[in-house]
N, C-alpha and C positions, 0 to 999 in steps of 0.2 A: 198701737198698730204694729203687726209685727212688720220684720224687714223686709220677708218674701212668703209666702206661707208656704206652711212646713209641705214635704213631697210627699212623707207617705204617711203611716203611722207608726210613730214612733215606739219601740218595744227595746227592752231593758237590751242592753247590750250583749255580745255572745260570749262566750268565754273567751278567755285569751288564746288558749293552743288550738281551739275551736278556730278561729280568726286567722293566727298567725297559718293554720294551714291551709286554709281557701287561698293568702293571699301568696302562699309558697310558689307559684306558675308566676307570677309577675318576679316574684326576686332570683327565680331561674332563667327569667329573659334578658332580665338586665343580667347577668352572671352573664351569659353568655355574650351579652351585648360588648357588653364590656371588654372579655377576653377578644372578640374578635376585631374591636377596636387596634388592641393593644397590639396585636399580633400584623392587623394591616402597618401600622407604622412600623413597626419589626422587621416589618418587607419579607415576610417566612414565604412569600408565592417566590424570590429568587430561587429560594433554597429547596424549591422542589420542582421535578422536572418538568410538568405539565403547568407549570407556574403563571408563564406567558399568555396561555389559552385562557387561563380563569380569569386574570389579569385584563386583558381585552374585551371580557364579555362578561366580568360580574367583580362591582366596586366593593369591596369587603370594609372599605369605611364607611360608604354611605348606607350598606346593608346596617351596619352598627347603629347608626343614628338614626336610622327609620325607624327601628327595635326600639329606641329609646325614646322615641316619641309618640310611637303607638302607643305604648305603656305608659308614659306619661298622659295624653290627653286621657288615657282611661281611668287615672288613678286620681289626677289631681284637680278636676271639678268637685269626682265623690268626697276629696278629703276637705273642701272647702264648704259640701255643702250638709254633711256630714255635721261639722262643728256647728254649721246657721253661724258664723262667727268670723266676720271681716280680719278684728284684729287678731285674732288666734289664728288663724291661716297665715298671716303675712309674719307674726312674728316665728310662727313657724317655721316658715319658709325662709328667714334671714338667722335662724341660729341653725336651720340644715346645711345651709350653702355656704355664707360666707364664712364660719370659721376655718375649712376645711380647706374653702379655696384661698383664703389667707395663707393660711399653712404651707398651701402646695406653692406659692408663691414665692415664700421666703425660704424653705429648703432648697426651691430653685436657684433661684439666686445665687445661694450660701453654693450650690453644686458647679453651678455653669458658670464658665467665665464669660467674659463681655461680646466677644465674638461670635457667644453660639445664639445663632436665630431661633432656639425652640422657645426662647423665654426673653421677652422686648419690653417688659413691663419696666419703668423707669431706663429703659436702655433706648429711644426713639429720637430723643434731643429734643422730647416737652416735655419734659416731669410731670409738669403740672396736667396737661391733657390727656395725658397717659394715665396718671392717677385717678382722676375724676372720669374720665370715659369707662376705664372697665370698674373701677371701683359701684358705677353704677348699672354694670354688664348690660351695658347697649354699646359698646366700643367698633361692634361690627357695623353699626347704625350709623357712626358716628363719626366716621372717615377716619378712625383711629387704629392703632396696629392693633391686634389682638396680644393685652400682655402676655398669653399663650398659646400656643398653636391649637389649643384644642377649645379655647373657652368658648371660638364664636359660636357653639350650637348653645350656653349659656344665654346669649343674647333673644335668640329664639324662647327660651324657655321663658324669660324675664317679662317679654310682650305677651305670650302668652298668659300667662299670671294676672298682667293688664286687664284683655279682656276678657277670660275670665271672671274677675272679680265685678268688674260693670257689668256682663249682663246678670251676676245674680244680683247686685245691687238694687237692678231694676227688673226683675223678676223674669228677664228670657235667657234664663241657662236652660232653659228644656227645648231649648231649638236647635240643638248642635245641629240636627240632622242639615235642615237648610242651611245651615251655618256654612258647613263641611261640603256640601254643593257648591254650594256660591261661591268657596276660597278655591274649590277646583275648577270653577268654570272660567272665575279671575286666571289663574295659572294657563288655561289651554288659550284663552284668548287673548293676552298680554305677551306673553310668549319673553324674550328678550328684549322688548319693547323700553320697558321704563331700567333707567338705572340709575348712577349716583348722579343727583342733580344740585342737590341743597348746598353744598359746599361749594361744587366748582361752576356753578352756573349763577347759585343768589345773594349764598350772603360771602362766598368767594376767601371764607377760613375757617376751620376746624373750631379753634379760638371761638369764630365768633356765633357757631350751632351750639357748641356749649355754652354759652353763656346765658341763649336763650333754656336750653333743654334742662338743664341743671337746675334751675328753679322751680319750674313746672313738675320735675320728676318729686325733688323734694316733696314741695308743696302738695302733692296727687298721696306722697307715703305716709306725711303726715296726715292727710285727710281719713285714709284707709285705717292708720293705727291708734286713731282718735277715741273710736268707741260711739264716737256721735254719728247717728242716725244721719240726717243732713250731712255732716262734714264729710261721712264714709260716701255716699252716691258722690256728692262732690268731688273726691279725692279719687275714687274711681273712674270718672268719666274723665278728668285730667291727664290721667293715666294710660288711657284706652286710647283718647286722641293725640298725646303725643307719638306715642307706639305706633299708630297706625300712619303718622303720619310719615315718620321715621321708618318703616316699612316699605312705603308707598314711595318717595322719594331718596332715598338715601340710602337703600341697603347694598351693600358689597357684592352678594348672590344675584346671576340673574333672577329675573322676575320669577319663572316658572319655578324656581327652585323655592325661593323665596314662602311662597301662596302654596304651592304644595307639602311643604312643610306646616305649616299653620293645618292646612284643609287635610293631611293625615290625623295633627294631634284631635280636631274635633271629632275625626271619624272613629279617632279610637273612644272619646265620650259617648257618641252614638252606641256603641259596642255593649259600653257601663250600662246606657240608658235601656237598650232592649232588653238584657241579660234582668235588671233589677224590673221590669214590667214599666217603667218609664215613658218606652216607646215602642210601639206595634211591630215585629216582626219584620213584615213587609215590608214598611217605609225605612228600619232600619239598612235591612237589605240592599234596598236599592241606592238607597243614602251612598253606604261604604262603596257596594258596586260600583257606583259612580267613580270614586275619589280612587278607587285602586285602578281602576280603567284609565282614569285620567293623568294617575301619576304614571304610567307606561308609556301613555302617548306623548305625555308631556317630552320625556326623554326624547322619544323617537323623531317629534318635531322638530325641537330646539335645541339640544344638547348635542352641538356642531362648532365646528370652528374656535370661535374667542370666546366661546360662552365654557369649553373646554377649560381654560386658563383661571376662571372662573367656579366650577363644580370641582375639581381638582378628581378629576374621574377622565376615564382613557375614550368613551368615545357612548353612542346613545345605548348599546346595548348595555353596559355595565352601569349604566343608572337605569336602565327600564330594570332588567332580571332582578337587578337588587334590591330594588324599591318592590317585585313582585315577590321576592324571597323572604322580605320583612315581615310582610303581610301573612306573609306562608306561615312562616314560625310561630307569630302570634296566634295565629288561627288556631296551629294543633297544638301551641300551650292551653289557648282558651278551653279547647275541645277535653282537654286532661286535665280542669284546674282541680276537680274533684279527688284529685288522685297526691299521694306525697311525693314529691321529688326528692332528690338524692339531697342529701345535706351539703354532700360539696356544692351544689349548683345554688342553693338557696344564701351558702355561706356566700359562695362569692358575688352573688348579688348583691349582699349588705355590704360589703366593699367596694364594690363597681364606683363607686363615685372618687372614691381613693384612687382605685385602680386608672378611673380613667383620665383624674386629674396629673397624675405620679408616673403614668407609665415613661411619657416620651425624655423629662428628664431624666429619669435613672437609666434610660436607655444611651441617651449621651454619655452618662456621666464613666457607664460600664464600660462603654465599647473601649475609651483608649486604655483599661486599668488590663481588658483580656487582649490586646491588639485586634482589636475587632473593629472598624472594617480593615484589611479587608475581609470580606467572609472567610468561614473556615472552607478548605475546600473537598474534606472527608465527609462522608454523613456521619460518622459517629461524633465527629468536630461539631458539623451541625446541631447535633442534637442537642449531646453536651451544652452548647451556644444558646439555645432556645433554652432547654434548661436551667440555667445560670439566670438568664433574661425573666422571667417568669418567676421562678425562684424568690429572685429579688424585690421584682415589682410585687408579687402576693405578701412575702414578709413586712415590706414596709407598709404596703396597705392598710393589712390587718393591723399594724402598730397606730397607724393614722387614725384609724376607726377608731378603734379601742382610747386614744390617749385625747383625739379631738373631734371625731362626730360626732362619738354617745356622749362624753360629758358636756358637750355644747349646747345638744338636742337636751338633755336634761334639764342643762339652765334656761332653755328656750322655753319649757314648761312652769320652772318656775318662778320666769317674767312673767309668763303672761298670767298665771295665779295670781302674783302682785298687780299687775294693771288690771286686772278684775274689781281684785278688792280697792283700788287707789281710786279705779274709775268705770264704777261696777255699768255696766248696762243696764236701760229699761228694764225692768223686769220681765216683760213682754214681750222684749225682741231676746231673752234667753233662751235656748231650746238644749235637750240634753248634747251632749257631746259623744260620739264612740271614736274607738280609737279608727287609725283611716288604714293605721301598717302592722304590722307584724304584732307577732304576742312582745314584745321588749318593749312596745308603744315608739319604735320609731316614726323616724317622720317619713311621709312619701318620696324618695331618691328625687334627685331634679332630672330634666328627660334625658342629660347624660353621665346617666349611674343614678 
């Protein structure tokens, strides 16, 4: 019996430069995603005059990470369901991520001295909590600092994967639609409602949620990379419920931020599912409608007062327009995917994950070497300043790519070649595999980068 049965019919794969150019409009999103990332923590809205205005009415980091979660929920169902392959997805997904953000970790380190708050990893006064919470990126879940300033949307991505993986396990990955309703109906209804409870209210230490979560997480990866039929549903549904549960109680983000982030990545699945004949049109339509409707309101309700302190965003306009600007982009990349993008855009999307792990250190590390802050206060200074800034984060990037994503992704293939043959599958739950990324057979970027 197979795992899930197959979605459509299956037809020899496309060519590579075929492929790599259909999927050229998502590695232009993230490229861009990414730069604007890079460029919000750069604080570049100081350095221009109308700065203030844009500043107050549209959040240029949460526009980033909407971008990178639309494009994720769109890309990385298909890449999971694509392979029909539990453990080829997750080993995937652990030689794309963790080498990388190893990497960005320990150059940090080696950069920043102890004093600078962009990098708290082993710097919190738990080692050990520190290590074990983001080492398993749920650290924002998990009453823990984030060893980076940028990893908690990592955390995000990680539960996602969760469920993800459970419902194809158990055959309802073709429902994003309701999925992606119901995580925005949760978001307008719950509002600021639920927040951190687990730690300070039941079990009353950090210490003692990991001790529980830790096993469970384990035990759910080992199930997933098992290869067995039974141990994989198993390992997924351990997974799903930790995650949710750790979402539901215990997330750092208010509620609505929370649920809207989960209810955009499935809207962006909805997107894959109409575009591929998946799902009707209509029902898609109104699906995303819903979820883009709701992430506007969502702002406009609740994104007030303490919850401010919390979105790290200036007030409800600059989460509504941004989250409505996300949407926007995606839309007229979707609307062009036919078409080439420029090679810079595509280039710096296959770095975006470099980019976006590397920017904010090399941005410390730069400012005291140029006397930078304070700003320059020329714009030719300015620019020069940006310059240099960019400059340096793109060079090291590409070196980052180049030296630790692709040969990582490489041995990520051929693990899983070997646990094939070590611990071949059914022959029956086999199906063929296509590639999910680009013609180089990368893997799908995580939703940020």
């Amino acid at each position: 019996m197979k795992l899930i049965p197959p979605l459509t019919q299956r037809t020899a794969a496309p060519p590579a430069a075929a492929h790599g150019a259909r999927l050229g409009w998502l590695d232009a999103l993230r490229g861009i995603a990414a730069l604007i990332v890079a460029l919000h923590h750069f604080d570049v809205l100081r350095m221009l005059p109308f700065g203030g205005m844009v500043w107050r009415n549209f959040d240029m980091g949460l526009f980033g990470v909407m971008l990178f979660f639309i494009v994720s929920g769109y890309i990385i169902p298909a890449s999971l369901e694509r392979r029909g392959d539990v453990r080829g997805f997750w080993i995937g997904r652990i030689f794309r991520i963790y080498p990388a953000l190893i990497a960005a970790f320990v150059l940090s380190i080696m950069m920043l001295p102890d004093g600078d708050g962009s990098v708290a990893l082993l710097r919190t006064g738990d080692d050990v909590a520190s290590l074990v919470a983001n080492g398993l990126m749920l650290q924002d879940l998990l009453g823990v600092i984030n060893g980076m300033n940028v990893t908690w949307t990592l955390c995000y991505e990680m539960v996602f994967y969760f469920f993800v993986t459970a419902l194809f396990t158990r055959g309802l990955h073709r429902h994003s639609g309701p999925i992606a309703v119901a995580l925005a109906g949760v978001a307008l209804a719950v509002g600021t409602a639920v927040g951190t409870q687990l730690v300070s209210a039941e079990l009353g230490s950090t210490r003692q949620l990991l001790l529980i979560v830790t096993p469970i997480v384990l035990l759910g990866l080992a199930g997933v990379l098992s290869g067995n039929r039974m141990l994989t549903g198993t390992g997924a549904m351990l997974l799903a419920g930790v995650g949710l549960v750790l979402v539901t109680l215990n997330s750092r983000a208010p509620a609505f931020e929370t649920w809207m982030i989960f209810a955009t990545m499935f809207a962006g699945t909805v997107v894959y599912r109409a575009q591929h004949g998946q799902l009707a049109r209509v029902p898609a339509l109104l699906s995303c409608g819903f979820v883009i409707v709701a992430g506007a309101l969502v702002g406009r309700l609740y994104n007030h007062g303490e919850a401010l302190d919390r979105t790290w965003s200036s007030g409800w306009k600059a989460w509504s327009i941004a989250y409505l600007a996300a949407w926007a982009l995606f839309g007229i990349g979707f609307l062009l995917r036919g078409r080439r993008f420029p090679k810079a855009l595509t280039w710096l999307g296959a770095i975006s994950f470099s980019v976006y792990l590397l920017h904010i250190p090399l941005l410390r590390t730069i400012e005291p070497l140029v006397g930078v802050p304070p700003q320059p206060s020329s714009t030719l200074g300015r620019i020069a300043w940006t310059a240099i800034f960019l400059g340096a984060v793109l060079a090291v990037s590409y070196l980052m790519y180049r030296l630790v994503e692709m040969p990582m992704q490489r041995l990520g293939r051929r693990v899983q070649k070997a646990a094939d043959r070590r611990w071949p599958r059914p022959a029956q739950e086999a199906q063929p595999q296509l590639r999910p990324s680009a013609a180089s057979g990368r893997e799908p970027a995580p939703a940020t980068g």
